[in-house]
Structure formats: structure tokens, C-alpha cells
VORO-246062 format. One line per 5 residues: number of its first residue (from 1); their letters; for each residue z, x, y of C-alpha. Coordinates in steps of 0.5 Angstrom, whole numbers, plus 2048, in hexadecimal, padded with zeros to 3 digits. Example, Ala and Ser with C-alpha at 12.3 -4.5 7.8 and 13.67 -1.06 7.14 Angstrom:
// VORO-246062
1	as	810,819,7F7 | 80E,81B,7FE $
END
This chain:
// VORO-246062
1	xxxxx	8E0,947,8FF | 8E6,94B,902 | 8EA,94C,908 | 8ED,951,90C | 8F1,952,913 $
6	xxxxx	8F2,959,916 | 8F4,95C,91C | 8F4,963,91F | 8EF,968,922 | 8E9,964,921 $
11	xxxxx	8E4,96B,921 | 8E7,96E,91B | 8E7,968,917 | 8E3,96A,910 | 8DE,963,90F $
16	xxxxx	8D7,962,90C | 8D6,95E,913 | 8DA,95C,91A | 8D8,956,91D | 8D8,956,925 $
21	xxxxx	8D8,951,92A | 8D3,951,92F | 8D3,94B,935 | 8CD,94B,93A | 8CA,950,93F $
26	xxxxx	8CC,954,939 | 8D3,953,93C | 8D8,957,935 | 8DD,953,932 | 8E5,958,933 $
31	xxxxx	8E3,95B,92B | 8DC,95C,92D | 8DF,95F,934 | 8E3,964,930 | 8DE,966,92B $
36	xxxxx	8D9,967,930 | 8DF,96C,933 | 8E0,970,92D | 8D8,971,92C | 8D8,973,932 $
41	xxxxx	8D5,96D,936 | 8CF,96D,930 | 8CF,965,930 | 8CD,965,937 | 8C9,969,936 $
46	xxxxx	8C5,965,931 | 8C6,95F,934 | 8C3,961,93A | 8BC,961,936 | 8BC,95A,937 $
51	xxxxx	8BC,958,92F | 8C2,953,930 | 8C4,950,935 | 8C9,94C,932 | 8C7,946,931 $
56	xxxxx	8CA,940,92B | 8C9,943,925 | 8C4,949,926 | 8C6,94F,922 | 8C5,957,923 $
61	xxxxx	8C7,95C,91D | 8C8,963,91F | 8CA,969,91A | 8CD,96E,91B | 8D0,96E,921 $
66	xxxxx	8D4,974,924 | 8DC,975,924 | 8DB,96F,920 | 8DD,96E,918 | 8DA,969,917 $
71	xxxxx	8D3,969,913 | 8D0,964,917 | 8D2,960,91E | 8CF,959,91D | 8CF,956,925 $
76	xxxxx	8CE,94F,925 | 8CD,94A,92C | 8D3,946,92D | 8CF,942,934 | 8D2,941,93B $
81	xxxxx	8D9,944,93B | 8DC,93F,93F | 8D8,939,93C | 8D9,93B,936 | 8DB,935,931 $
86	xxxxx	8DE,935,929 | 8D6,933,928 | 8D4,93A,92A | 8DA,93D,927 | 8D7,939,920 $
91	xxxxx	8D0,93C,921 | 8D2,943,922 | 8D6,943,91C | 8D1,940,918 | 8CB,945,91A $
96	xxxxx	8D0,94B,919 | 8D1,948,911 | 8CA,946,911 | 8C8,94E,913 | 8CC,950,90F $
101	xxxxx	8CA,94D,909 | 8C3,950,90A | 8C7,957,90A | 8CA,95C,905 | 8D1,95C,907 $
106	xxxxx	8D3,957,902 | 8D9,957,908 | 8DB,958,90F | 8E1,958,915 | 8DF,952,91A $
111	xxxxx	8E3,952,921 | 8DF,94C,923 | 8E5,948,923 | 8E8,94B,92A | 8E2,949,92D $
116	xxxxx	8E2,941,92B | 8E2,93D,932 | 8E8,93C,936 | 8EC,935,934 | 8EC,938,92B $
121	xxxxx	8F2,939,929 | 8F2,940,926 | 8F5,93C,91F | 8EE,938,91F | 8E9,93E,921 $
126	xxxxx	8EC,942,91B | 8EB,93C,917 | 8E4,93A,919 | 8E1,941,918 | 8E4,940,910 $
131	xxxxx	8E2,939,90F | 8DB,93B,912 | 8DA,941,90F | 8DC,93D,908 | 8D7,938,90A $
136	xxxxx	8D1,93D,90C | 8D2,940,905 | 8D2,93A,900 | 8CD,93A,8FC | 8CB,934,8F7 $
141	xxxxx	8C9,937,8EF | 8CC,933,8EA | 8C6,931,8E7 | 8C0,937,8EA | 8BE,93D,8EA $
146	xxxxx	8C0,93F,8F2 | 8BA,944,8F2 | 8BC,944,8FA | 8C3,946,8F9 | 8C5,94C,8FE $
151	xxxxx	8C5,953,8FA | 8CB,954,8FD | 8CF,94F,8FF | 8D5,94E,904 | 8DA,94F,900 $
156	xxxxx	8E0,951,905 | 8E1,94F,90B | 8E7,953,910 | 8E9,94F,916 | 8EB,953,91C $
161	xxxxx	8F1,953,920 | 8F2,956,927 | 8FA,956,926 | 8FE,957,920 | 903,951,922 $
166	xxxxx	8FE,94D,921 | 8FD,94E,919 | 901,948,918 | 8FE,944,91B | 8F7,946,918 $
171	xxxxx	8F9,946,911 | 8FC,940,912 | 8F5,93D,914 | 8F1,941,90F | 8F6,93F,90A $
176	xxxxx	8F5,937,90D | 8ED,938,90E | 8EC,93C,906 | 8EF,935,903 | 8EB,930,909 $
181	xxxxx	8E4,935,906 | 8E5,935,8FF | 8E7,92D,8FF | 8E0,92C,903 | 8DC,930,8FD $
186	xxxxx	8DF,92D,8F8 | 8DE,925,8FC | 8D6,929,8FD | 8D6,92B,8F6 | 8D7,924,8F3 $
191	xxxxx	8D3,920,8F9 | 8CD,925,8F6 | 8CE,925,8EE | 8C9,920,8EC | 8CA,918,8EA $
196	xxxxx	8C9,91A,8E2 | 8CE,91F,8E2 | 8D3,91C,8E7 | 8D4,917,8E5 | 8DB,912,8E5 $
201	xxxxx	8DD,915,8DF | 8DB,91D,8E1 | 8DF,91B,8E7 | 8E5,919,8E4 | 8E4,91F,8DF $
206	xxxxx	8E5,923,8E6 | 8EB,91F,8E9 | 8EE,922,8E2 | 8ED,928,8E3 | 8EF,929,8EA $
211	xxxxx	8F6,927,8E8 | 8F6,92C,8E2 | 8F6,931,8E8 | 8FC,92E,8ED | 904,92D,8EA $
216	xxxxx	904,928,8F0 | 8FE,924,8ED | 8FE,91E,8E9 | 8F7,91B,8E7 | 8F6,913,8E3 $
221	xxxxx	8F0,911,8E2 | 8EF,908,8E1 | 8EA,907,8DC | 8E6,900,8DD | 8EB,8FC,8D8 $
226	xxxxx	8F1,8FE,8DD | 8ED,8FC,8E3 | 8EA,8F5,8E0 | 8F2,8F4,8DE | 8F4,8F5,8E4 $
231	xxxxx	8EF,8F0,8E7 | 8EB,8F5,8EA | 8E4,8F1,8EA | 8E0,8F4,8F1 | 8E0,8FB,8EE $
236	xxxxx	8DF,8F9,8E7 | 8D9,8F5,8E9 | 8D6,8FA,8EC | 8D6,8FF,8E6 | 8D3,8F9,8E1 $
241	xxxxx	8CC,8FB,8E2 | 8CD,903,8E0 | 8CE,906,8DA | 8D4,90A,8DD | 8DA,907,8DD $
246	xxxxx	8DE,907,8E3 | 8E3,90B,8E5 | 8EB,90A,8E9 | 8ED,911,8EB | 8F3,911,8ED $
251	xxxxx	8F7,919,8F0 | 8FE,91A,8F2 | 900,91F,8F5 | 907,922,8F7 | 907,927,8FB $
256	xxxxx	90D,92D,8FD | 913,929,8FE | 913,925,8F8 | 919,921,8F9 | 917,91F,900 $
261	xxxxx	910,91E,8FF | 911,91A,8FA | 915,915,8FF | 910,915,903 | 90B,90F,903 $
266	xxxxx	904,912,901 | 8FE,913,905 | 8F8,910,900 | 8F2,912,901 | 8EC,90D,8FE $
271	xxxxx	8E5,910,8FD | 8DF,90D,8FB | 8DD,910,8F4 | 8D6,90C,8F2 | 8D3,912,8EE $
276	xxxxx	8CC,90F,8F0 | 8CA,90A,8F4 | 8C3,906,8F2 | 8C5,8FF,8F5 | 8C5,8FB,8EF $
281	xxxxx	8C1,8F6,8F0 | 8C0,8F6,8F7 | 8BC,8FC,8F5 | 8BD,902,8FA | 8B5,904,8FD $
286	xxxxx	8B2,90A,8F8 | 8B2,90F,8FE | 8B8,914,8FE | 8BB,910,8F9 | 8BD,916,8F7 $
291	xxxxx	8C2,918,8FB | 8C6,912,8F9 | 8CA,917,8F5 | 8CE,918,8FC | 8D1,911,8FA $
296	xxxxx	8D7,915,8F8 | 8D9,919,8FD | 8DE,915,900 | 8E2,915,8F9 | 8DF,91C,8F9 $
301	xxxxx	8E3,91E,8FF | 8E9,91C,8FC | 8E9,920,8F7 | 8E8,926,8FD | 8EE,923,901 $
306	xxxxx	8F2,923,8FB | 8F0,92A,8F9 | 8F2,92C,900 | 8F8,929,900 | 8FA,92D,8F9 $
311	xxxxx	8F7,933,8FB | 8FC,934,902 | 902,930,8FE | 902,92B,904 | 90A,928,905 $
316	xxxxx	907,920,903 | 905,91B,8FF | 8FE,919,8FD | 8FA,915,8F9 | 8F3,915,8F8 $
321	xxxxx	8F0,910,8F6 | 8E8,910,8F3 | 8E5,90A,8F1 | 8DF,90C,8ED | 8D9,909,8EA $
326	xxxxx	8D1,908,8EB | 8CC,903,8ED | 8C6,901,8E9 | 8C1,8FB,8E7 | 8C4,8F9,8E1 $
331	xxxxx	8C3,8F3,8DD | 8CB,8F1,8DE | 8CB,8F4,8E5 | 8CD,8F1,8EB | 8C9,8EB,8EE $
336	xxxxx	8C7,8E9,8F5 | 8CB,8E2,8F5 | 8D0,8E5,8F0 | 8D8,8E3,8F1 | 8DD,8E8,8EF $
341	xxxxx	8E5,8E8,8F0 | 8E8,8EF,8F3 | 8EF,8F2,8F1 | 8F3,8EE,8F7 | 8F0,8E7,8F4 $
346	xxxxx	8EA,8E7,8FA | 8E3,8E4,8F8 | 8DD,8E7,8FA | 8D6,8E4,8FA | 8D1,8EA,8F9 $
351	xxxxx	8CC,8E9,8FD | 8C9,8F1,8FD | 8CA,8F4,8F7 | 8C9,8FC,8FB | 8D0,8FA,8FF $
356	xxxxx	8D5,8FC,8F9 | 8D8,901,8FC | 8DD,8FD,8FF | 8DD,8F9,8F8 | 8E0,8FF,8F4 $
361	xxxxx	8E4,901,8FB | 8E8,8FA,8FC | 8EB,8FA,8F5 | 8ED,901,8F6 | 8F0,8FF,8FD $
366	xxxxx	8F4,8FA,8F9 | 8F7,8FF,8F4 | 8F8,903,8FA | 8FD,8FE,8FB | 902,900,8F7 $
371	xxxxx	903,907,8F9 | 907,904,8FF | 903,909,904 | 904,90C,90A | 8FD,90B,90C $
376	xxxxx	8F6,90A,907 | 8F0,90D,90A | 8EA,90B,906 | 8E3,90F,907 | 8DC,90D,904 $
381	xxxxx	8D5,90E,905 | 8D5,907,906 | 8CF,905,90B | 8C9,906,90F | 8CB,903,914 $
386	xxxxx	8CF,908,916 | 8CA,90D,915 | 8C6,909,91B | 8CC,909,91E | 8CF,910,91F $
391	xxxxx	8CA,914,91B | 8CC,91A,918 | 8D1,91E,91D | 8D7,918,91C | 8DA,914,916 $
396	xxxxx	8DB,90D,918 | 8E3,90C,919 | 8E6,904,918 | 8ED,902,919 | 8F1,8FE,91D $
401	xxxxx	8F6,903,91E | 8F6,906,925 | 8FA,90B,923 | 8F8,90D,91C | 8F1,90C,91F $
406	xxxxx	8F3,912,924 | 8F6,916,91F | 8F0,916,91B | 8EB,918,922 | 8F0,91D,924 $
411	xxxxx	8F0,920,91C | 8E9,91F,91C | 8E8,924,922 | 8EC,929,921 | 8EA,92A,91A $
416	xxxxx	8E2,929,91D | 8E1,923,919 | 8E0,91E,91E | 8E1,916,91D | 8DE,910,922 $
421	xxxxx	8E2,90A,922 | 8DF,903,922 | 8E1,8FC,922 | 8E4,8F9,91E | 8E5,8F1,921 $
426	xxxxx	8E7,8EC,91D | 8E0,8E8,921 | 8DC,8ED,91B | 8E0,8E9,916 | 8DD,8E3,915 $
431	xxxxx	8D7,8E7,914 | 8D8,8E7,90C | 8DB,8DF,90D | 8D8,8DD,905 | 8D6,8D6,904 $
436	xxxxx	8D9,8D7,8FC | 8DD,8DC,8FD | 8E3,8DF,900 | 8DE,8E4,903 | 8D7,8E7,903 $
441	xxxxx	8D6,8EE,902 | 8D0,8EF,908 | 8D1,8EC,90E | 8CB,8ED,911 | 8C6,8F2,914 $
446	xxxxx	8CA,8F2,91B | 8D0,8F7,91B | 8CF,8F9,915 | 8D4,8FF,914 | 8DA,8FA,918 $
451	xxxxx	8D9,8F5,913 | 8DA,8FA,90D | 8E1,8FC,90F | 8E3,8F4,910 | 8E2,8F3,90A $
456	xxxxx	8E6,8F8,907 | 8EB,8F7,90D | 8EC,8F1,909 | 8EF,8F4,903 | 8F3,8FA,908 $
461	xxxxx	8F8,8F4,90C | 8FE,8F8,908 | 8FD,8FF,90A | 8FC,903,910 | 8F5,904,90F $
466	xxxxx	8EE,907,912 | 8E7,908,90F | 8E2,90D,910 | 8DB,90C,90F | 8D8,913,90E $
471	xxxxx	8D1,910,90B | 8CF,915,911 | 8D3,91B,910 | 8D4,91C,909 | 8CD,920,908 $
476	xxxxx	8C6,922,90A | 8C0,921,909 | 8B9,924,90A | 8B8,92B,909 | 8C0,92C,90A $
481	xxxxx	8C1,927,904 | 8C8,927,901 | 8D0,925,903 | 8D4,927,909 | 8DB,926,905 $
486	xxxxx	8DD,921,90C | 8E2,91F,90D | 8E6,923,909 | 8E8,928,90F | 8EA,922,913 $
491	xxxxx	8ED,91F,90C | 8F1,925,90C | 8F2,926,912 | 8F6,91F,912 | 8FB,921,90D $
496	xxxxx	8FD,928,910 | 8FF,924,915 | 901,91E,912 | 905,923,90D | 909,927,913 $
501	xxxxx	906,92D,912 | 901,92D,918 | 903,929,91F | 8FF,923,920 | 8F9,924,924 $
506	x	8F9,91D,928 $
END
């Protein structure tokens, strides 16, 4: 998908559509306010009918409209003026798309931005209506037929601006936006491949060829023989009971600015890379097993965030790391009772075969070790407990960093993906206390989320160091089944910041 920024008469502006802006009471947003002026009060006239009034998301497509170049005026209801928040500027620019979508216009010119509420920045509205529109027209058909697919598309959307001295500033945040969009379709298109063609293998095949688009990226792929000399005897377990043999991808990315970004210390980014997850032998229940295959989305928005990162030449040094692999019953597949050595010489007890993830997560968390990280972010659709906990709206956030901890709330509100902080006391630590081991891998029903992350707070004492459970967040299901690609805009968001080329949002 395209995108554009324009400025100037607004009525003589040649588009297949224009998007305006309507609040309630039927109250015009400033561009509708000057169309309707250059048609000689027209819109008025139409809205007095009564068949829209404003509200959230509520659409009204016009044609031919007098004193008017557009083809179409398609109005959409932003709600209450002074009530007005980012959550019904987002539905205003998903109807529009959605609306649009329907039509033959294949593109459009939206003014929907200067009527985002008061408080959004004009950087993050212009943003907003990219990364919206980019995830309104996604569409998943790698391996079917889309007999569903629009007829004409959306292919180009032109963003308005009301001053040319704001053209920067927009560009800047469409460029911003493209990369965050396309980093999210990319995380959704992997998190959305089957388990038998997304395998560790296709992922690392994957990793290859994105660093054969970038200068500024290098890519090596560990080999199970690698991990086992190197001792990494937590994420190899895990892999024992599959035929696909697991995978240690590993990006590095430096960015403009080679010199100093190389002296930088990294940001390392370790994202949860099982293919499938059955349970092992703590087999999982049969219903919606399936989704199962969303398992790797955190390894998936790994691959987002770096793409981004790539795509915008951010000023910054960052690794990637996606531990990769499935969980299957097998013969030779880890047992309940089972003890294993992880990279940092730690044992575990398995007491549930179906807790691997942070098996494959705390050896890589220990080869992160190593890079000399600024800071290590892991991500992981890692339990169900935080499901119950948060739902599907936020991603579960544990440090014992305040600061970071701030860092990464105030990055995940201004990219709109928002994070909850949770405890991570030492009283949970003696949850995962094993009689034959240095720990167990469960900790019980109890605070189940919180003592996943202390077990990986076990292997993050070196590092600056937080982790996001987006088992909630990663993707939907139901009617709207598919991933979400979060939290690549708050990854990305985090290192535009980190990288200088945003203030930081705290």
C-alpha cells in the first residue's frame, strides 16, 4: 500500500474519494467545514437529513458533490468533539478504510487527521491513519484462494495537511508508520503460515533472506550440533520430540552511523520462536489446538521490529535473537520428572512438559549474555495466565526496572500498544523451589504469569532486563482469527526512541 501527503485548495484536489470528518450533532470537522463551503453549503444540507449524525465510526458516502473535484465525499462519524479520544480517532480511520474497501476507488485522500482529539500530537495522528489503514487492508492468502478479496482495493492512501510547514513533520511520521505497518504484516503473515510450512527451518530461511535486502544486516543460524557444544541443554530438550531440528537465529543490525553505532552497546531483542506447540507430553486439549501455531509470534515480531529498524536505517545497534523450534509427543520427547542443564549450568526439573517456552527462552537469554547488552527485551506468547489476567487489550510487562519499566509503558502508549506491569517479588521465587533440582519449570496454579518471568529473571541477573507475555496480544480468535503482529509498533517505538531519532515519550 502507498502513501501520500498533500496540502493546498482542498476543493479542487482531483481524488477517486475524500474523507471527511463529521463529529456529533453533525457538528463538521475545518476540512469539511471548507467543502461544504465550496459546494455551497451542501454538506449541510445533506446532513440535515438525519442519516448520520456523527457517531463512532458511522459512514455516509456522497457523489458528486458540487464546487467539488472529488468523485466521491465519504463522511465518517468521529464522535463527541470535546470527548473525543485516540480510541474513536482509530475507529474513524478503520471505518473509512474498511468503506472504502467496499468501493471502486482503489484510492483516496483522508483529512481525518486534523480531526484526531485534542492531546494527539500531529507526528502520531498522521501515524495512526498509516498503521490503521495498513492493518485494515491486510489480508492473509498465501495458501487459499481470497474469493473475498475486494475487487478494487485500497491501494493509495494521501494523507491531508492543513499547512505546508507541517509536510515534514507528516512525512516524517508516514515514513515512521510505513516501516512500523510493514513490520506488523510481516510478524502477522509468519504468526499466520501453518506449522508445516512454518517450521524452525522456513523461519531461519526467512531470517536469510531478509538480511539479503538490508547492507545493515547480518544473519547466523546455530545449528542443533552448535547448541549442544555450547551446552544449550533447556532449548534442545524441548526440540527432542520433533522431527524439525531446532533453530538459533541470531540478527545483527547496524545501522546509519556505523561507526558510532557499532561502539554502542546492543539492544537485544529474544522473541519466542516455537513453530507449534502441542504440549509434549503434557499434551495440550484438542480444542483450538490449532492456534497453537501463534506460538512464534514473539520470535515473529522479531523479525517485524528488525525489518523496521532496517527499512528507517534507525542510528542503533541491535540483535535479534529467535530461539526456534516445535513441541511434539515423541518417543524421545521430554518427560514429566525429567531433569535438564541450561546453557548457564542451571538444572531444571520438567514437571510440565507444555511450560517450554521459557526452556528455549532462558538459554537464549544466556547467549544474549555475551552481546554486552544495553538492554534485553524478551517477548513470548508464554502463558494463559496472563490471558486471565489482562485479556486480550494488553501485553503482560515484567522488570525490576523502574525505569525501563516506564520506558517501555510510555513507548507502548504512544505506539497504542499498550503494556501492564505485574509483580515480580522475590516472595514468587520459591514457587519454582525443586527437591531435585536447581528448579522446577511450573510453580503452580497461583500467579501463574509472575512465576513464568521469575524463572527467566533467573537467567537476566547480567543485563538490563524486561519481558512481555503477549499470549493475550499476539493474535485473535474466533471470527477474526489471525495475528495482530504486537508488539512490533511498541518494539519499534522503543527504538526509535532509544536510537535518538524520536524524544523519548516518558
Amino acid at each position: 500500500m502507498e502513501f501520500k501527503i498533500k496540502s493546498g485548495d482542498l476543493a479542487k484536489h482531483k481524488t477517486p474519494c475524500l474523507v471527511l470528518g463529521v463529529f456529533e450533532k453533525r457538528k463538521l470537522a475545518p476540512a469539511g467545514e471548507v467543502i461544504d463551503k465550496a459546494s455551497g453549503g451542501r454538506l449541510t444540507e445533506l446532513l440535515k437529513k438525519g442519516d448520520l449524525d456523527g457517531e463512532p465510526g458511522r459512514t455516509l458516502m456522497l457523489y458528486d458533490l458540487p464546487g467539488v473535484a472529488a468523485e466521491r465525499v465519504l463522511l465518517v462519524g468521529c464522535g463527541k468533539r470535546k470527548e473525543a479520544t485516540r480510541a474513536t480517532y482509530r475507529q474513524a480511520l478503520a471505518a473509512s478504510v474498511d468503506l472504502l474497501q467496499r468501493t471502486h476507488a482503489g484510492e483516496a485522500l483522508s483529512t481525518l487527521a486534523e480531526a484526531a482529539p485534542e492531546g494527539l500530537s500531529h507526528y502520531l495522528a498522521v501515524r495512526d491513519a498509516v498503521t490503521t489503514a495498513a492493518e485494515r487492508v491486510y489480508r492473509y492468502s498465501q495458501t487459499k484462494d481470497d474469493k473475498q478479496a475486494p475487487k478494487t482495493p485500497l491501494r493509495t492512501l494521501t494523507l491531508w495537511v492543513t499547512k505546508k510547514q507541517e509536510s515534514d513533520e507528516a512525512e516524517q511520521a508516514l515514513r515512521h508508520g510505513a516501516a512500523i505497518a510493514e513490520g506488523v504484516t510481516l510478524a502477522r503473515e509468519l504468526g499466520n503460515l501453518p506449522g508445516n510450512l512454518c517450521t524452525p527451518s522456513y523461519l531461519a530461511d526467512q531470517a536469510h533472506d531478509l538480511a539479503a535486502r538490508f547492507d545493515t544486516l547480518s544473519v547466523e543460524v546455530l545449528e542443533e550440533a552448535q547448541m549442544e557444544e555450547l551446552g544449550m541443554g533447556a532449548l534442545l530438550s524441548v526440540s527432542r520430540g520433533s522431527r524439525q531440528p531446532a533453530k538459533l537465529i541470531v540478527f545483527h543490525y547496524q545501522g546509519a552511523g556505523q561507526g558510532a553505532a557499532a561502539a554502542q552497546r546492543p539492544v537485544v531483542l529474544v522473541g519466542k520462536g516455537l513453530t507449534f506447540d502441542a504440549g509434549g507430553i503434557s499434551l495440550k486439549p484438542g480444542a483450538d489446538m490449532d492456534e497453537m501455531k501463534y506460538d512464534m509470534c514473539g520470535g515473529a515480531s522479531v523479525f517485524g521490529a528488525v525489518q523496521a529498524a532496517c527499512e528507517l536505517d534507525l542510528p542503533i545497534h541491535l540483535i535479534g535473537v529467535v530461539p526456534a523450534s516445535e513441541n511434539l509427543p515423541d518417543g524421545d520427547a521430554n518427560k514429566p520428572g525429567d531433569i535438564v542443564k541450561s546453557l548457564s549450568g542451571q538444572t531444571i526439573e520438567i514437571l510440565n512438559t507444555d511450560a517450554e517456552g521459557r526452556l528455549i527462552l532462558c538459554d537464549a537469554l544466556t547467549y544474549s549474555e555475551r552481546f554486552d547488552p544495553a538492554v534485553v527485551i524478551d517477548l513470548a506468547t508464554l502463558t494463559g495466565a496472563c490471558v486471565v489476567a489482562l485479556g486480550k487489550h494488553a501485553s503482560g510487562l515484567f522488570t525490576a526496572d523502574d525505569q525501563l519499566a516506564s520506558e517501555l509503558q510510555a513507548a507502548g502508549v504512544a505506539a497504542w500498544d499498550r503494556v501492564w506491569r505485574l509483580p515480580l517479588w522475590e516472595d514468587y521465587q520459591a514457587q519454582l523451589d525443586s527437591n531435585f533440582a536447581d528448579m522446577a519449570n511450573v510453580g503452580g496454579r497461583d500467579g501463574g504469569a509472575i512465576t513464568a518471568a521469575c524463572f527467566l529473571s533467573r537467567y537476566a541477573k547480567k543485563f538490563p532486563w524486561a519481558h512481555l507475555d503477549i499470549a493475550g496480544t499476539a493474535w485473535l480468535s474466533g471470527k477474526e482469527k489471525g495475528g495482530t503482529g504486537r508488539p512490533v509498533p511498541l518494539l519499534v517505538q522503543v527504538l526509535l526512541e532509544r536510537s535518538g531519532v524520536l524524544s523519548a515519550s516518558t
